[in-house]
N, C-alpha and C positions, 0 to 999 in steps of 0.2 A: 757636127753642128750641135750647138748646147741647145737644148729645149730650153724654155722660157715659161715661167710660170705668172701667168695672169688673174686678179681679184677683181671681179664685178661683184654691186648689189643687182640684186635680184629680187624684186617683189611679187608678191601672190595675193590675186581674189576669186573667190569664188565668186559664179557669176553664170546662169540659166542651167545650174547641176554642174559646170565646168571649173576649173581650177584655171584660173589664167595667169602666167608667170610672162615677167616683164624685166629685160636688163635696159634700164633708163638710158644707161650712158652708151648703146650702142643703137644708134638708133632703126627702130623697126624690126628689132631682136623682139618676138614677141613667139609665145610659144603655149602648150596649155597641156591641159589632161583630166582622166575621168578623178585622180586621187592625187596628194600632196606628191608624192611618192613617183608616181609617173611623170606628172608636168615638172618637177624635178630633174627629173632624168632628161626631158623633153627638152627644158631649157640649156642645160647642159651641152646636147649638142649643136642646138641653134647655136650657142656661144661659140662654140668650136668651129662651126662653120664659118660663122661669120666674122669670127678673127682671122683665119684662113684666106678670105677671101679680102681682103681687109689689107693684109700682109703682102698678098701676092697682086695686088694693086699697087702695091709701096705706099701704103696708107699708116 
């Protein structure tokens, strides 16, 4: 099976000390961290999960 490779934007706000990272176009993909660097990584795999799950719904 060929893996498939997917582009979301992704936006960032700081917000009470937290980084909150947001993929719009999936909705309720919402993810965060103490540094840009972390909720980065954070969002990443919320994204992965939930094309995952996404996928295996036949969505």
């Amino acid at each position: 099976m060929t893996k498939k490779t997917y582009q979301f934007t992704v936006t960032f706000k700081e917000e009470n000390g937290v980084i909150i990272a947001t993929a719009p176009s999936l909705s309720g993909c919402v993810s965060f961290g103490h540094t840009l660097k972390e909720a980065e990584k954070n969002i990443r795999e919320a994204i992965e999960c939930h094309v995952e799950s996404m996928l295996e719904d036949g969505d």
